[in-house]
PDB file of N, CA, C and O in Angstrom:
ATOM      1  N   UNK A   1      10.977 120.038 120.531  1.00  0.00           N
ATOM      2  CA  UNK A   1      10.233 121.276 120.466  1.00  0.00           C
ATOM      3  C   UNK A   1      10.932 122.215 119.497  1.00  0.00           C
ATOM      4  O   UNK A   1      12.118 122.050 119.208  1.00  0.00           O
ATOM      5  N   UNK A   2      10.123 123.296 118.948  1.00  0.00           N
ATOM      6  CA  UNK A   2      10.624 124.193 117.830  1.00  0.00           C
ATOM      7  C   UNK A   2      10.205 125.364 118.448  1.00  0.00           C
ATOM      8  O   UNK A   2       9.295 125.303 119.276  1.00  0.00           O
ATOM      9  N   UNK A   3      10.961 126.880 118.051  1.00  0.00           N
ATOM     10  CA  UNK A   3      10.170 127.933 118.174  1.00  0.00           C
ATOM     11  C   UNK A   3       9.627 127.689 116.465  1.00  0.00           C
ATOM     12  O   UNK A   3      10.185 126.969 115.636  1.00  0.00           O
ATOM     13  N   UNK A   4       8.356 128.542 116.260  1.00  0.00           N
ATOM     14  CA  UNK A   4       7.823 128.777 114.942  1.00  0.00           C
ATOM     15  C   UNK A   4       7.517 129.973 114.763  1.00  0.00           C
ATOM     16  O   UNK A   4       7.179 130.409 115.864  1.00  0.00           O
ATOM     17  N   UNK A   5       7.420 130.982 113.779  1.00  0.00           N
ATOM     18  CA  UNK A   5       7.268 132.140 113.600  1.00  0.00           C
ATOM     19  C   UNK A   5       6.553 132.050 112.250  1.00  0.00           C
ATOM     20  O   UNK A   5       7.155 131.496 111.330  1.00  0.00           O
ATOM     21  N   UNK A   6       5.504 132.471 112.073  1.00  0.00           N
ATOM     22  CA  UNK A   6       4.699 132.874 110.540  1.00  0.00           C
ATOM     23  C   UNK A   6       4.012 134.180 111.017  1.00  0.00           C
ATOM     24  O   UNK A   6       3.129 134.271 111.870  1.00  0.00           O
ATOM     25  N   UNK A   7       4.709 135.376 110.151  1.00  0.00           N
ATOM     26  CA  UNK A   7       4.231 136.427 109.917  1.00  0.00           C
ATOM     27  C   UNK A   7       4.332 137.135 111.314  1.00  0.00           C
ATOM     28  O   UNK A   7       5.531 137.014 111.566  1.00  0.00           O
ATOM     29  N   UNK A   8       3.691 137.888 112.497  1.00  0.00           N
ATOM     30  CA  UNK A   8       3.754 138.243 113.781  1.00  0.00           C
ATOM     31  C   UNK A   8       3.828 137.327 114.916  1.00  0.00           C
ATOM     32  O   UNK A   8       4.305 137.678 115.995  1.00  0.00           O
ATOM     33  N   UNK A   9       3.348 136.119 114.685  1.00  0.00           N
ATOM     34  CA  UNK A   9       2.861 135.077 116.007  1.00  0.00           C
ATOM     35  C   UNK A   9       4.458 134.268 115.770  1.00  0.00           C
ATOM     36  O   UNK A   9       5.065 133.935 114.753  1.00  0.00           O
ATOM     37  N   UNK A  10       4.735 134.167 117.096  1.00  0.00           N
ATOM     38  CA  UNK A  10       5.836 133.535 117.316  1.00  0.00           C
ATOM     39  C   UNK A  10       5.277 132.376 118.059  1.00  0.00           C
ATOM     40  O   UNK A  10       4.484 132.865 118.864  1.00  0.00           O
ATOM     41  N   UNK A  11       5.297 130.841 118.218  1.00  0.00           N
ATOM     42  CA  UNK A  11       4.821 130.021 119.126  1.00  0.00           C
ATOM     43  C   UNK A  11       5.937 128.992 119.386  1.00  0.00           C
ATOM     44  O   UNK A  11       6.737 128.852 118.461  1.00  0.00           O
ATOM     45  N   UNK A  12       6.126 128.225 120.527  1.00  0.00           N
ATOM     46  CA  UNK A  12       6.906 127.776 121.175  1.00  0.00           C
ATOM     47  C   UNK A  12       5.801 126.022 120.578  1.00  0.00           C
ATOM     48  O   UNK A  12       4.578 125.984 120.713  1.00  0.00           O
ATOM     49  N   UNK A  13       6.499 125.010 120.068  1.00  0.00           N
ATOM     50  CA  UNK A  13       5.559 123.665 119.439  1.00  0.00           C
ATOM     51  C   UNK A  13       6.388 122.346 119.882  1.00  0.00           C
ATOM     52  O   UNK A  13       7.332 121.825 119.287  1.00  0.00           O
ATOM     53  N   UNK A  14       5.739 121.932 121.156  1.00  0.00           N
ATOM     54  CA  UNK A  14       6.033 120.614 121.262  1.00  0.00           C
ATOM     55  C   UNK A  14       5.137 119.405 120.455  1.00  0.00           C
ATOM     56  O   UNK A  14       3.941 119.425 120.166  1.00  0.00           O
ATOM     57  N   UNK A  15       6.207 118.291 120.185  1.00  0.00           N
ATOM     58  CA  UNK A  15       5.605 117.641 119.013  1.00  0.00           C
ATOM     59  C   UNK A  15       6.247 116.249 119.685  1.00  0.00           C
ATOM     60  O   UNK A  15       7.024 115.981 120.601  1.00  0.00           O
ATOM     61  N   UNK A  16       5.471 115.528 118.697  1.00  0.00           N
ATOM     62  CA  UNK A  16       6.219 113.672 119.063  1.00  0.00           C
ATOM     63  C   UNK A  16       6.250 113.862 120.241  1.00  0.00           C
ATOM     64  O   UNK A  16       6.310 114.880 120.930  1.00  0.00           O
ATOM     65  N   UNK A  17       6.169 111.983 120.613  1.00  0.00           N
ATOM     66  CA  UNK A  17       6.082 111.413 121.994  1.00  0.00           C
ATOM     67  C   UNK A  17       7.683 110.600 122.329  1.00  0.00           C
ATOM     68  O   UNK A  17       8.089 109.644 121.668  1.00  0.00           O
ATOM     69  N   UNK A  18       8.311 111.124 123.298  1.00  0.00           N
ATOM     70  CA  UNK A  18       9.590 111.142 123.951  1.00  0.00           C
ATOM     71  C   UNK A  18       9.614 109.686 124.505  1.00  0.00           C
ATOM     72  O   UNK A  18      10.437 109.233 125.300  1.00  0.00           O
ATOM     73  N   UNK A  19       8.600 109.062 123.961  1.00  0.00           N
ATOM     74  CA  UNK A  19       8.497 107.282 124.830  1.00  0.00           C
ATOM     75  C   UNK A  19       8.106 106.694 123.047  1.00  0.00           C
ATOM     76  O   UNK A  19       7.492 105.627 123.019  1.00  0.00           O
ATOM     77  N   UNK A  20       8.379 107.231 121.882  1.00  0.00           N
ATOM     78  CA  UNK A  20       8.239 106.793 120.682  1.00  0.00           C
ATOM     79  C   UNK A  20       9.207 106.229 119.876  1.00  0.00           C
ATOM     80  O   UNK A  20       9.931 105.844 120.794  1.00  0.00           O
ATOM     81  N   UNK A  21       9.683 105.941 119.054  1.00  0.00           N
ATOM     82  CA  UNK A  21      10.203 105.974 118.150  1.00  0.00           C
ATOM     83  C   UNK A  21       9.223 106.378 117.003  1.00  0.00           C
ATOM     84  O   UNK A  21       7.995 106.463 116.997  1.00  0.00           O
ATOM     85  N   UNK A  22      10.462 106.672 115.718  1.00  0.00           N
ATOM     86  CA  UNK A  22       9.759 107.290 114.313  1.00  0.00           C
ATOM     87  C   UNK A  22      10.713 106.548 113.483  1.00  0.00           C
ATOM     88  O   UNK A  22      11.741 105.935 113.771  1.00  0.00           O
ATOM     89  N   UNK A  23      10.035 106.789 112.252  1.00  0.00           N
ATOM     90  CA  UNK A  23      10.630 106.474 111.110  1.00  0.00           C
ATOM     91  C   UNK A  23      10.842 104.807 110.835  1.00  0.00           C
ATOM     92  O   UNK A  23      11.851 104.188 110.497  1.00  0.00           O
ATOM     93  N   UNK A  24       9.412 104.333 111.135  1.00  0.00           N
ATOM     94  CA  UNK A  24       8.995 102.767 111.784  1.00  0.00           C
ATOM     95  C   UNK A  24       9.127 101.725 109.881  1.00  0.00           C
ATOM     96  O   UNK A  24       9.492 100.584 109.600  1.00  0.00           O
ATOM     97  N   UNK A  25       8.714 102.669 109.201  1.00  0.00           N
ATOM     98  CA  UNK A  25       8.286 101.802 107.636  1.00  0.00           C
ATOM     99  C   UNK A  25       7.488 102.699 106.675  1.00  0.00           C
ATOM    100  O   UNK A  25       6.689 103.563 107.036  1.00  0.00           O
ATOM    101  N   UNK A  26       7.761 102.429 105.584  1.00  0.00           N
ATOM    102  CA  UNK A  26       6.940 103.171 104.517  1.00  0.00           C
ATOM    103  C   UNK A  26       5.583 103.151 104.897  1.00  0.00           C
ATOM    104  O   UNK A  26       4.796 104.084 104.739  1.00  0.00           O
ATOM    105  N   UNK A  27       5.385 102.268 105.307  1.00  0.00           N
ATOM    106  CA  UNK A  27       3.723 102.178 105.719  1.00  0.00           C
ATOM    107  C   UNK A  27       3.208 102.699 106.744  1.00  0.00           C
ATOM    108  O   UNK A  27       2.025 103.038 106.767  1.00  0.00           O
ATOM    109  N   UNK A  28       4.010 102.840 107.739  1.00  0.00           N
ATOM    110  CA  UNK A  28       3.888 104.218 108.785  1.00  0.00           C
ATOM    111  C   UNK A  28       3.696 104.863 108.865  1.00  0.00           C
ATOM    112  O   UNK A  28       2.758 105.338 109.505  1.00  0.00           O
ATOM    113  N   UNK A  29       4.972 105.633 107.862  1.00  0.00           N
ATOM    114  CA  UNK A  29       4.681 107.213 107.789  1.00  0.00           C
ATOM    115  C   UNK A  29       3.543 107.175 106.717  1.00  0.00           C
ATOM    116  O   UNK A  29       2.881 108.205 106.591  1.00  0.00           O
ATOM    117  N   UNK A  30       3.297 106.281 106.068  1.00  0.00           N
ATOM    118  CA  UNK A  30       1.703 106.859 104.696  1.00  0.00           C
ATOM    119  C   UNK A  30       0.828 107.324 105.637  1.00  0.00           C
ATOM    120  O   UNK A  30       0.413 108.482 105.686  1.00  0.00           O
ATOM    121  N   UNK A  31       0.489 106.275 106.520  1.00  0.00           N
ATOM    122  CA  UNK A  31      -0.343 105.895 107.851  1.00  0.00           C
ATOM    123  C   UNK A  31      -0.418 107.466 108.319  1.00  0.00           C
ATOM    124  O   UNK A  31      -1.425 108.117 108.039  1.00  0.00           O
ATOM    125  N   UNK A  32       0.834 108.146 109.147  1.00  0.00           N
ATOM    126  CA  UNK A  32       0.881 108.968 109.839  1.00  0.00           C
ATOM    127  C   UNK A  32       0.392 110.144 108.853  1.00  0.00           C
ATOM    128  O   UNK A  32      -0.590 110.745 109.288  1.00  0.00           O
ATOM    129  N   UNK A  33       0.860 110.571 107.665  1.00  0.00           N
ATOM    130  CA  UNK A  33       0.662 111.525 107.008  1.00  0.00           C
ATOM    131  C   UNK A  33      -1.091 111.590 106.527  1.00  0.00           C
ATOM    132  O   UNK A  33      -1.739 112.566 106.151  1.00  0.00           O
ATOM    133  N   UNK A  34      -1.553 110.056 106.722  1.00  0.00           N
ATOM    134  CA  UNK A  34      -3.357 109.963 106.337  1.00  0.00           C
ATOM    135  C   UNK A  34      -3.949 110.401 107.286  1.00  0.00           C
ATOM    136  O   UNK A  34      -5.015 110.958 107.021  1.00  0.00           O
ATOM    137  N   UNK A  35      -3.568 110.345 108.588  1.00  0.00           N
ATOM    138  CA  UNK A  35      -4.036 110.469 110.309  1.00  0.00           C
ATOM    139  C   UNK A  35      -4.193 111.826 110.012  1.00  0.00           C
ATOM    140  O   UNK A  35      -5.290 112.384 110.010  1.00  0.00           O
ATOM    141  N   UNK A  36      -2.960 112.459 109.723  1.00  0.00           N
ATOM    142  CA  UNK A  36      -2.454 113.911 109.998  1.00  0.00           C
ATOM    143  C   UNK A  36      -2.778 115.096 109.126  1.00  0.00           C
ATOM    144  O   UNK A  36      -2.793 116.268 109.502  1.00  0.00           O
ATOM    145  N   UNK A  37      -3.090 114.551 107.652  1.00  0.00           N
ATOM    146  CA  UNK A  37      -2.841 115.304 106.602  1.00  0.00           C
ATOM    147  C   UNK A  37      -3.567 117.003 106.866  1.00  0.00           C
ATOM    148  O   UNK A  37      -3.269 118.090 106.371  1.00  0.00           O
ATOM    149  N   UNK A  38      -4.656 116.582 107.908  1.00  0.00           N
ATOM    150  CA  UNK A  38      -4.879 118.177 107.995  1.00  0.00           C
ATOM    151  C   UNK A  38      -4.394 119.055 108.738  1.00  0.00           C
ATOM    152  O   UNK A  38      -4.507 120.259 108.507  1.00  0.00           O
ATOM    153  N   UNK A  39      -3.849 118.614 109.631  1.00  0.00           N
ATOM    154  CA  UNK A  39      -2.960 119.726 110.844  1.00  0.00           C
ATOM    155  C   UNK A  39      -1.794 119.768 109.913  1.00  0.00           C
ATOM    156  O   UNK A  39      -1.174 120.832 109.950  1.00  0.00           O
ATOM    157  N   UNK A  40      -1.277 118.712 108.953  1.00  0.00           N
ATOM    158  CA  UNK A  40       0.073 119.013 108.748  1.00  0.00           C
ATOM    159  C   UNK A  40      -0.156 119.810 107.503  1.00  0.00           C
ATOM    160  O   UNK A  40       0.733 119.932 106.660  1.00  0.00           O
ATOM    161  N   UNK A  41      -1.266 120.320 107.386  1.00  0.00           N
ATOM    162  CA  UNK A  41      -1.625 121.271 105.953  1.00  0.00           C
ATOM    163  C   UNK A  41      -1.522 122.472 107.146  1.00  0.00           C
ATOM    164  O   UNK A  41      -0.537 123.143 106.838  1.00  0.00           O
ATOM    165  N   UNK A  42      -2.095 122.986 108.304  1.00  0.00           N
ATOM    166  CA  UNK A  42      -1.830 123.910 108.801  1.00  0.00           C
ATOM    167  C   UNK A  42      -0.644 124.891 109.035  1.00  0.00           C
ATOM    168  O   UNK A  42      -0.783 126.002 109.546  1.00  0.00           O
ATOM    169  N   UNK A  43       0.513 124.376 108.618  1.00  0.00           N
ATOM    170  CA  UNK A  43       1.774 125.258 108.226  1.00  0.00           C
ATOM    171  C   UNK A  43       2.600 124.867 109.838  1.00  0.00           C
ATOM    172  O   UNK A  43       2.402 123.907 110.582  1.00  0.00           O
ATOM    173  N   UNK A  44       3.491 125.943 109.971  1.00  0.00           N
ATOM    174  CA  UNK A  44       4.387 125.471 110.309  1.00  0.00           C
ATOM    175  C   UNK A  44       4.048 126.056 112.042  1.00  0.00           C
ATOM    176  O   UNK A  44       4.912 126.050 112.918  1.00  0.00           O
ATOM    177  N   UNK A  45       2.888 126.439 112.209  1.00  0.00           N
ATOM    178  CA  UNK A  45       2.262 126.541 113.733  1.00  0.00           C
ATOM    179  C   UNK A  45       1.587 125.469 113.869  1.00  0.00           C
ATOM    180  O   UNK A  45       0.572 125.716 114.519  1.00  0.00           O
ATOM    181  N   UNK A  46       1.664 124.298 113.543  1.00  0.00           N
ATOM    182  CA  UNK A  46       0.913 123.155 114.146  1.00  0.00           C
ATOM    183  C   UNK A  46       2.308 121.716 114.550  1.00  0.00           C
ATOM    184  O   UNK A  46       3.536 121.673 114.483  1.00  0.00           O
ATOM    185  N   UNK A  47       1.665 121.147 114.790  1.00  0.00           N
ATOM    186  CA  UNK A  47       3.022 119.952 115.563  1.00  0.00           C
ATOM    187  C   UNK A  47       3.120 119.317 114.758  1.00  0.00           C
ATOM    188  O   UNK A  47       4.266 119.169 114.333  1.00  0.00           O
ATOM    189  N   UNK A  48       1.917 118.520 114.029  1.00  0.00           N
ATOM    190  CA  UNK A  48       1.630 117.861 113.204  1.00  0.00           C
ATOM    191  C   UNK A  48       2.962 118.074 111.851  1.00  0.00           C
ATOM    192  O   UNK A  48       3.898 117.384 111.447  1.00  0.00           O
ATOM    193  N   UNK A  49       2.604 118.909 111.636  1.00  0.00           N
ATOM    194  CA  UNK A  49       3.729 119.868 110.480  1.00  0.00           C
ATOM    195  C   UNK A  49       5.119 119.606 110.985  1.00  0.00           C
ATOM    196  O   UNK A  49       6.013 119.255 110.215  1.00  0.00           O
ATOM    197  N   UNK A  50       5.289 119.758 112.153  1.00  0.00           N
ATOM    198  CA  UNK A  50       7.173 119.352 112.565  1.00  0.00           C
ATOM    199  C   UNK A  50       6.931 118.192 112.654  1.00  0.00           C
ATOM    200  O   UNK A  50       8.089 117.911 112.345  1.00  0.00           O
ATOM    201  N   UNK A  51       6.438 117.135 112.810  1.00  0.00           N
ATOM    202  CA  UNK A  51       5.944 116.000 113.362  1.00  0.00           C
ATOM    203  C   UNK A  51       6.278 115.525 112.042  1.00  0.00           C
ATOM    204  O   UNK A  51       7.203 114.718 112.138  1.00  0.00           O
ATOM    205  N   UNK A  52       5.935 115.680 110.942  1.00  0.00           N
ATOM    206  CA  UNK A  52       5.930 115.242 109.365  1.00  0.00           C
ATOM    207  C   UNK A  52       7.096 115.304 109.153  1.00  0.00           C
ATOM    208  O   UNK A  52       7.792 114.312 108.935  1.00  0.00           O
ATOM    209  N   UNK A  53       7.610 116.766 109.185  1.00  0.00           N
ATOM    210  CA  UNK A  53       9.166 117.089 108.809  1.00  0.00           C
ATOM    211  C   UNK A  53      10.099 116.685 109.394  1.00  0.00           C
ATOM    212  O   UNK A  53      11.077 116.402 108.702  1.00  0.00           O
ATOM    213  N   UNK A  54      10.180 116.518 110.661  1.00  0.00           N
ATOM    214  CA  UNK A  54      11.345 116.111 111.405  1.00  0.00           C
ATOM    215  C   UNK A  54      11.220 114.904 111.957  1.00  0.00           C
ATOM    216  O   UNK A  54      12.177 114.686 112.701  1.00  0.00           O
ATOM    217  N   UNK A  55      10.375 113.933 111.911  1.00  0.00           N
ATOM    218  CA  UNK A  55      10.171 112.596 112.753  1.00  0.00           C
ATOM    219  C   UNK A  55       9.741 111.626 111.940  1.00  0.00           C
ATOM    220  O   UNK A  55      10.078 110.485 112.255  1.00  0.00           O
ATOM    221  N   UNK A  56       9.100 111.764 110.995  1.00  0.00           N
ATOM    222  CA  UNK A  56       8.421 111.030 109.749  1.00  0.00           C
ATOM    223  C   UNK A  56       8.976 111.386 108.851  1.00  0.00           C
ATOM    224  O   UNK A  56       7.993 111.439 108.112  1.00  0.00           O
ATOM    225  N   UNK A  57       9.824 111.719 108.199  1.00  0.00           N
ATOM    226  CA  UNK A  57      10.346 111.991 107.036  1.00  0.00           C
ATOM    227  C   UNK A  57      11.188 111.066 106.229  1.00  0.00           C
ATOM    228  O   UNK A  57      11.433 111.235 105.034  1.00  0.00           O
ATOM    229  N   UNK A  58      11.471 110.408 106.714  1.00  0.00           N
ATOM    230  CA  UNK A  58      12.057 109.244 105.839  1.00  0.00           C
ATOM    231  C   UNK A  58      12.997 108.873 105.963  1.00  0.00           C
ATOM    232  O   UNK A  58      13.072 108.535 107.144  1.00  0.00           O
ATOM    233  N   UNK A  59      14.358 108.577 105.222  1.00  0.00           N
ATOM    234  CA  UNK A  59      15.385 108.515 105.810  1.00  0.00           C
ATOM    235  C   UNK A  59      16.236 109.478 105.931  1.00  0.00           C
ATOM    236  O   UNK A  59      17.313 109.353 106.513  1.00  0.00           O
ATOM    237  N   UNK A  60      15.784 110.645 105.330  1.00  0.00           N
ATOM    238  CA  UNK A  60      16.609 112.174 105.987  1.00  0.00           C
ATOM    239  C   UNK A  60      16.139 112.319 107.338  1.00  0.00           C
ATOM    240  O   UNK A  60      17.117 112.549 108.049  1.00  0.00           O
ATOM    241  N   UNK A  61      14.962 112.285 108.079  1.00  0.00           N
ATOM    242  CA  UNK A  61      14.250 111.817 109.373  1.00  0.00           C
ATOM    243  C   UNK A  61      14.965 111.469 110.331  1.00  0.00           C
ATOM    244  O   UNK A  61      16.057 110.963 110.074  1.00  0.00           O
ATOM    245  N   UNK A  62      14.695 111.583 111.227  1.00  0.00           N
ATOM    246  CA  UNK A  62      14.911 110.885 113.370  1.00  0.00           C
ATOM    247  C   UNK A  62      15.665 109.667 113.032  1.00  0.00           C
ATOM    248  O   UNK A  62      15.208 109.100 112.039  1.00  0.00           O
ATOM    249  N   UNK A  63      16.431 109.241 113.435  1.00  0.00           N
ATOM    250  CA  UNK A  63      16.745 107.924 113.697  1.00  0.00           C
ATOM    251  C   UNK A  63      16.740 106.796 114.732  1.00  0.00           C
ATOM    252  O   UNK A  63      17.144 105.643 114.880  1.00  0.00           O
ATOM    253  N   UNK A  64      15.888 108.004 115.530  1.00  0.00           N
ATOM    254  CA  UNK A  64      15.250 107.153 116.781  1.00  0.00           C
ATOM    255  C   UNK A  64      14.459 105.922 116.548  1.00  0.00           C
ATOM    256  O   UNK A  64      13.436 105.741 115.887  1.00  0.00           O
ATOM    257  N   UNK A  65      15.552 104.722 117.611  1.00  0.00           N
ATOM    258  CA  UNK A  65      14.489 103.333 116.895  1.00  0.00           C
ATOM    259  C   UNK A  65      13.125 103.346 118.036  1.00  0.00           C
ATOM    260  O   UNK A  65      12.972 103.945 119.101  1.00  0.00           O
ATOM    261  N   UNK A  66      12.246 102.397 117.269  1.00  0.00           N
ATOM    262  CA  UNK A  66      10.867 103.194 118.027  1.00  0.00           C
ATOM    263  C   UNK A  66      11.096 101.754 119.872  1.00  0.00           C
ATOM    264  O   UNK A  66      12.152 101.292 120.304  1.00  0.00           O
ATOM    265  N   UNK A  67      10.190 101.606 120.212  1.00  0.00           N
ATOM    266  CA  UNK A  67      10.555 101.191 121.659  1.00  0.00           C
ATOM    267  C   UNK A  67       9.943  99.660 121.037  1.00  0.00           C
ATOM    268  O   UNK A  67       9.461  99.304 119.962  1.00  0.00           O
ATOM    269  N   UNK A  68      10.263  98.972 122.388  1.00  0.00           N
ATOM    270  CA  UNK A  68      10.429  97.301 121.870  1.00  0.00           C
ATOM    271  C   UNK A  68       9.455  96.180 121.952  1.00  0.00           C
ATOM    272  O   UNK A  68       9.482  94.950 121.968  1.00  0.00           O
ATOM    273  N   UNK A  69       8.083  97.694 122.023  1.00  0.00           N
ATOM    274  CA  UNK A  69       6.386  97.361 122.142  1.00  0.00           C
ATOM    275  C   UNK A  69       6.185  97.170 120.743  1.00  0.00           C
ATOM    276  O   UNK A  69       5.426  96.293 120.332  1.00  0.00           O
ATOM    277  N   UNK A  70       6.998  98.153 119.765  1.00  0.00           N
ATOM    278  CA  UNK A  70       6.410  98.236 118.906  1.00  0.00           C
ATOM    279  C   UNK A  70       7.079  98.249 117.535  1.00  0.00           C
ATOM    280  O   UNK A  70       6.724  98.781 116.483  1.00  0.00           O
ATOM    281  N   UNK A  71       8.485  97.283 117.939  1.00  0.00           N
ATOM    282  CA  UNK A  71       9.410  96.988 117.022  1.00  0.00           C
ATOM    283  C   UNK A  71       8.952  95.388 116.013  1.00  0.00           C
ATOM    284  O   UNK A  71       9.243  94.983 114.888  1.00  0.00           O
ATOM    285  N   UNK A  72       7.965  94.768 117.356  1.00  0.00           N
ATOM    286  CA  UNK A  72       7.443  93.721 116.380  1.00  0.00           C
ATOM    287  C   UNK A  72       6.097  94.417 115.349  1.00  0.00           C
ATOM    288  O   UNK A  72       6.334  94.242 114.153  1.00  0.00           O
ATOM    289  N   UNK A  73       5.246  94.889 115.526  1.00  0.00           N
ATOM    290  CA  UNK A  73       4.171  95.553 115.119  1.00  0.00           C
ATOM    291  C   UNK A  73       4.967  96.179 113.421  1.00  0.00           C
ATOM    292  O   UNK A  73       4.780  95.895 112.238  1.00  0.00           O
ATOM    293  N   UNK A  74       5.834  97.084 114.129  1.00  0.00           N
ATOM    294  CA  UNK A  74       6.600  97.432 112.262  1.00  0.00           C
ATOM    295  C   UNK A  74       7.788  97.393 112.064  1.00  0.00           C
ATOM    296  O   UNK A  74       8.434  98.330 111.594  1.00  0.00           O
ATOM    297  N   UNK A  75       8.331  96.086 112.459  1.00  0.00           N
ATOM    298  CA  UNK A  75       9.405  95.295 112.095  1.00  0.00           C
ATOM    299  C   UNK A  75      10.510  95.413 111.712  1.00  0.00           C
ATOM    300  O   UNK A  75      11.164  94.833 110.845  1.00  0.00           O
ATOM    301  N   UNK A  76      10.851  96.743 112.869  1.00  0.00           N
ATOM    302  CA  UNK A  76      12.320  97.033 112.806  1.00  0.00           C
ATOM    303  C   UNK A  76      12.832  96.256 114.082  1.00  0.00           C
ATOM    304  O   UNK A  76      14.029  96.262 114.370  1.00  0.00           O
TER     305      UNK A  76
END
C-alpha cells in the first residue's frame, strides 16, 4: 500500500495481490501494462499506476518470486 497525494486529495492505495508474485517475464509485464494501460494512465491515485511502478517494473521491480501455480505458466 502507498499514501498518494496529487494536488489536495490525499488517498491511502492498496495494490497487487499478497498471494502473487511479479516480475514473471518480459511478456508479462507487456501483458500487464496492455490489461492496464488505462488506469495506469490515471496518475498516481490509481493502483494500477503503483502496480506498474513498483511490481512490474522490471528488474529495478519486486523481487517477489510469483507462487508455484504459476512458476510453470512463466517459467521462472
Amino acid at each position: 500500500m502507498v499514501v498518494a497525494k496529487e494536488g489536495d486529495v490525499v488517498k491511502l492505495i492498496h495494490y497487487g495481490d499478497s498471494s502473487m508474485g511479479h516480475n514473471y517475464s518480459e511478456e508479462a509485464r507487456k501483458n500487464f501494462k496492455a490489461r492496464h494501460g488505462k488506469n495506469i494512465a490515471k496518475g498516481k491515485l490509481s493502483a494500477a499506476y503503483w502496480a506498474d511502478k513498483r511490481l512490474w517494473a522490471g528488474p529495478s521491480g519486486s523481487k517477489k518470486e510469483p507462487p508455484k501455480s504459476q512458476k510453470l505458466k512463466f517459467g521462472k
